[in-house]
C-alpha positions as CSV (number, residue, x, y, z in Angstrom):
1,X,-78.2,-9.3,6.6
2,X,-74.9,-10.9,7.3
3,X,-73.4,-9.0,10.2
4,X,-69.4,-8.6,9.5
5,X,-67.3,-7.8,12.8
6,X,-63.4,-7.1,13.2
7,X,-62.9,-7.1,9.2
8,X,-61.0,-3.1,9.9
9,X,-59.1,-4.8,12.1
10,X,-57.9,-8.1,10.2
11,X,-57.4,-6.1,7.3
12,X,-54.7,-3.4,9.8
13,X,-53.2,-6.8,10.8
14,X,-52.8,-8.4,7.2
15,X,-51.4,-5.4,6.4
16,X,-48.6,-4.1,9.0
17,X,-47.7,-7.9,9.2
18,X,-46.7,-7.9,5.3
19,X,-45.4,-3.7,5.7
20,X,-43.3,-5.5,8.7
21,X,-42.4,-8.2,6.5
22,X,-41.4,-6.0,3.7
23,X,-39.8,-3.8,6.2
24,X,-37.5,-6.4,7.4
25,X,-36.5,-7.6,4.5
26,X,-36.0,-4.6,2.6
27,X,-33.2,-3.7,5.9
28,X,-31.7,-7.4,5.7
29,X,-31.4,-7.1,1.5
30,X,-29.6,-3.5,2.6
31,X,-27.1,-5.3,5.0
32,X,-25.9,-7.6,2.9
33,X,-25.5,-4.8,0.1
34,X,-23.4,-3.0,2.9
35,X,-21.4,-6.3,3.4
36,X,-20.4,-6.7,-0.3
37,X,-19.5,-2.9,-0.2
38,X,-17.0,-3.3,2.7
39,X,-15.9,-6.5,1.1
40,X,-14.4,-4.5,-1.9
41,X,-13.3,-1.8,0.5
42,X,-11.1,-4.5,2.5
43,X,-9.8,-6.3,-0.7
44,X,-8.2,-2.7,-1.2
45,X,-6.9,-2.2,2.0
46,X,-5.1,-6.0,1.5
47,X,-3.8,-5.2,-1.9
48,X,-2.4,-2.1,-0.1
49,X,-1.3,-3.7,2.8
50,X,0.5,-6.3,1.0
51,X,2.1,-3.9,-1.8
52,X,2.9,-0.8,-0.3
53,X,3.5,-1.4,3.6
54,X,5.4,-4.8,2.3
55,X,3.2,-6.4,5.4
56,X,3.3,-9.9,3.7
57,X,1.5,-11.7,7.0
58,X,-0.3,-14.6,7.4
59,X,-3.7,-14.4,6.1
60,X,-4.5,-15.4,9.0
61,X,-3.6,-12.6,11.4
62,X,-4.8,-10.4,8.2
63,X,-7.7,-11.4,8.4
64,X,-8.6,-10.7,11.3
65,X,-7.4,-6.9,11.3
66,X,-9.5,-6.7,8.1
67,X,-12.5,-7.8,10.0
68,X,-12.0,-5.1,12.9
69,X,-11.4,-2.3,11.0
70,X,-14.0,-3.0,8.1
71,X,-16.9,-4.8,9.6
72,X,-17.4,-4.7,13.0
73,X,-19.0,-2.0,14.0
74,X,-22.9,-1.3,15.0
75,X,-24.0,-0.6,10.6
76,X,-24.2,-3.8,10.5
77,X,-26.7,-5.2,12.6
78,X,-29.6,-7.5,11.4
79,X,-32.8,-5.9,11.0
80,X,-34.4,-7.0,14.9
81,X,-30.8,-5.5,16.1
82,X,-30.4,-8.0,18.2
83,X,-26.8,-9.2,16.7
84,X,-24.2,-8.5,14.2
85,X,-25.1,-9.6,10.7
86,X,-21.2,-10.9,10.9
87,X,-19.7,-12.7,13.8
88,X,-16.3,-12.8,14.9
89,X,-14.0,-15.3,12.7
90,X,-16.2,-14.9,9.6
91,X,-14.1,-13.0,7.5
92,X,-11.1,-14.4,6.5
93,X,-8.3,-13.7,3.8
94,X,-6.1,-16.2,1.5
95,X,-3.3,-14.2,0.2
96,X,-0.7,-14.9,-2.1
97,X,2.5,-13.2,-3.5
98,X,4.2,-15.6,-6.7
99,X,5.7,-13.9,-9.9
100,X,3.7,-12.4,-12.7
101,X,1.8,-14.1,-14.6
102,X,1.6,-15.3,-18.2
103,X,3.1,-12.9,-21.0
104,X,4.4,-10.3,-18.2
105,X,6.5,-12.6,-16.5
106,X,8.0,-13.0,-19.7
107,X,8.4,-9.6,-20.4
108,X,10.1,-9.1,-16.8
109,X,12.4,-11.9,-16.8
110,X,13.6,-10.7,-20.5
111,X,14.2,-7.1,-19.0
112,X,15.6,-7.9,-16.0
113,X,18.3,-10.7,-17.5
114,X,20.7,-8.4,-18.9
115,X,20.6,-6.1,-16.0
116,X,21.2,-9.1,-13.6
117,X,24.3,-10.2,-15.6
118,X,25.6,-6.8,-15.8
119,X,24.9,-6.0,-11.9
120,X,26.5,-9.5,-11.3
121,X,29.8,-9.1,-13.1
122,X,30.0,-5.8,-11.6
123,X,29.4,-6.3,-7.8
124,X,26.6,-4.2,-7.8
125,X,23.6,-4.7,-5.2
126,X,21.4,-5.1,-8.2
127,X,18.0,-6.2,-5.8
128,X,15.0,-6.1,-7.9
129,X,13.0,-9.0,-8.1
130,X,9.5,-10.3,-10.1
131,X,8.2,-11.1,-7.0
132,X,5.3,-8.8,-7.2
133,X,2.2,-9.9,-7.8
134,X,-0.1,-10.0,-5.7
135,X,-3.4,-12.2,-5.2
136,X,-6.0,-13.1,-2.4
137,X,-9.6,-13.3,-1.9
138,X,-11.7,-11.4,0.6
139,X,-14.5,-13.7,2.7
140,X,-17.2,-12.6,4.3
141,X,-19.5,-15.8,5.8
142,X,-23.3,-14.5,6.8
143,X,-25.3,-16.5,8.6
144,X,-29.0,-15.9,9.8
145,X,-30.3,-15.0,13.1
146,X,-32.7,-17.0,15.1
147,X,-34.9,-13.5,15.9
148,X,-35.6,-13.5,11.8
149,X,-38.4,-14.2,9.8
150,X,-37.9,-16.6,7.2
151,X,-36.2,-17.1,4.8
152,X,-33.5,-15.1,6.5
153,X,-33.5,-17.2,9.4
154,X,-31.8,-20.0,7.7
155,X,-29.7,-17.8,5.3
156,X,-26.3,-18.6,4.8
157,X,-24.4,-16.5,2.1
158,X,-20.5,-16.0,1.5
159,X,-19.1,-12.9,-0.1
160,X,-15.8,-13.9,-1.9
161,X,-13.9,-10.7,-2.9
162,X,-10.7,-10.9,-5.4
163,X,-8.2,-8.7,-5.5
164,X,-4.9,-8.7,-7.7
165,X,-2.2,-6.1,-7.9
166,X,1.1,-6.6,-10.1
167,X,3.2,-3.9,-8.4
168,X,7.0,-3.9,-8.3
169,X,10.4,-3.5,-6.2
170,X,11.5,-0.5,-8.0
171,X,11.1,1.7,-5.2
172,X,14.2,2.0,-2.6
173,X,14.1,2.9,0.7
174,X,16.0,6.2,0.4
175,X,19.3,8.2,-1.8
176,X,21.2,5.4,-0.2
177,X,19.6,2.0,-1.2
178,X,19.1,3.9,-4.9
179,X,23.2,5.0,-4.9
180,X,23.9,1.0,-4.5
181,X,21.3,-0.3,-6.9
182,X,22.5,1.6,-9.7
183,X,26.2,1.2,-8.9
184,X,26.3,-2.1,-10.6
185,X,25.0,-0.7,-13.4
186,X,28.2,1.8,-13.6
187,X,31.6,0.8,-15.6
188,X,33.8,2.8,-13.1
189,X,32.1,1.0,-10.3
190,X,34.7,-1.8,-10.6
191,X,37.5,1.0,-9.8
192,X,36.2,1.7,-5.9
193,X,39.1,-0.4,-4.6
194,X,41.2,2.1,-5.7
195,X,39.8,5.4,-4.2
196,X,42.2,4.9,-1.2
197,X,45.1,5.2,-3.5
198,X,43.7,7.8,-5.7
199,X,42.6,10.1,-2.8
200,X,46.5,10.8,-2.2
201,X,47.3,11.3,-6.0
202,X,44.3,13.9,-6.1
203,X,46.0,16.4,-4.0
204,X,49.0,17.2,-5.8
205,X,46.9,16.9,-9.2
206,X,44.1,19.1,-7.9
207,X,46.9,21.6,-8.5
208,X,46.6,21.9,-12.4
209,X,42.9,20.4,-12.6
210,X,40.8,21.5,-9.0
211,X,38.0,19.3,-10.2
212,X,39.9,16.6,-9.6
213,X,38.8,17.0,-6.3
214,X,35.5,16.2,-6.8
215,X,36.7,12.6,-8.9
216,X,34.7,9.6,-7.3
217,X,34.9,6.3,-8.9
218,X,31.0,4.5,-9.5
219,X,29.6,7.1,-7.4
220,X,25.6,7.5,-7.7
221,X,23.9,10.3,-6.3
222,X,20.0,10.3,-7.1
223,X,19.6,13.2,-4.6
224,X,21.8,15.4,-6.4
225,X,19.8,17.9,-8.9
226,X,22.1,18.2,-12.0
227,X,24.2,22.1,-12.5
228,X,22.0,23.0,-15.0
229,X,19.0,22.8,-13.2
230,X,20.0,25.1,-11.0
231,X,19.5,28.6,-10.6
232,X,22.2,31.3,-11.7
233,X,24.8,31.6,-9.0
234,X,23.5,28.7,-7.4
235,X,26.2,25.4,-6.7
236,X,25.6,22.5,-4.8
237,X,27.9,20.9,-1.7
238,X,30.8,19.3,-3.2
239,X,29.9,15.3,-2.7
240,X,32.0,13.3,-0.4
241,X,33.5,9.5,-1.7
242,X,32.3,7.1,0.4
């Protein structure tokens, strides 16, 4: 009879060595899911940052905010949780802002022409531009720890996210900016000169005709909701020439 010793606790030890294995793993496979999910998340907050905010910084300095706000914090810690699955410097951001591409910048340039040319001749402050596409890839550089098993020990992956967003200039920065973008696009615009002598003229006409009062050559008022919209009874300030 062969007398068998220890085989309980071999068997324990083979096993919580490949649950542990497993275990690690399973948290390290998680992490890097976790890094690709904040990757997208701060290829968003670029597009956004670059389009909307019209923060058009160096990807450098980008970069680095994006790393703050999206990936340093404690959820992402190896598996041991000794250190950060991402270090400081290894996310990084090349951005870019050019015209549209292909059949769209095209399209824009053939829509924008005419209105140019008219805005031009007019002395408008015609403004908008094609200049609105924008590109840029998201990096995120993992590197393995010392503390883990391998393979992970030796890992070294890179998370490229890209990101592109055709947006557009049409939107002004108030009433104001909108009055003078249009203006070029107005016939009587060309007659502003003129308001200082026509203001005198008014009076005496606004005699026979009151509305006369209200005349103001090229003027553009985006603000201003149109009489009929308007309840019964209800009337708008007169507007003011500039």
């Amino acid at each position: 009879m062969i007398s068998v010793r220890g085989q309980s606790s071999a068997e324990f030890a083979a096993g919580v060595a490949v649950l542990g294995a497993l275990a690690l793993g399973s948290i390290s496979i998680g992490g890097l899911q976790e890094v690709q999910r904040r990757g997208i998340v701060a290829a968003r907050e670029a597009a956004f940052q670059g389009e909307w905010l019209a923060q058009h910084r160096g990807g450098s300095s980008l970069g680095l905010q994006l790393g703050d706000e999206h990936f340093n914090d404690v959820g992402l810690t190896n598996a041991t949780g000794t250190s950060r699955i991402l270090q400081s410097g290894d996310v990084s951001l090349s951005a870019d802002v050019s015209s549209a591409p292909g059949r769209g910048a095209a399209a824009v340039d053939f829509l924008f022409r005419p209105l140019r040319t008219v805005g031009g001749f007019l002395g408008g402050g015609f403004d908008l531009d094609d200049s609105g596409f924008q590109s840029g890839i998201v990096s995120a550089d993992v590197r393995g720890a010392a503390q883990m098993p391998a393979p992970f020990r030796a890992l070294h992956l890179r998370f490229d996210q890209p990101y592109a967003l055709l947006g557009d200039d049409w939107s002004a920065s108030g009433p104001q900016h909108a009055g003078r973008r249009a203006a070029g696009l107005v016939p009587t615009h060309v007659l502003t000169p003129l308001a200082a002598l026509w203001r005198p003229m008014s009076v005496p006409l606004a005699l026979f005709e009151p509305s006369l009062r209200e005349l103001c050559f090229g003027l553009i008022e985006p603000d201003r909701v149109p009489e009929d919209r308007l309840g019964p009874g209800s009337r708008q300030a007169v507007a003011t020439c500039p």
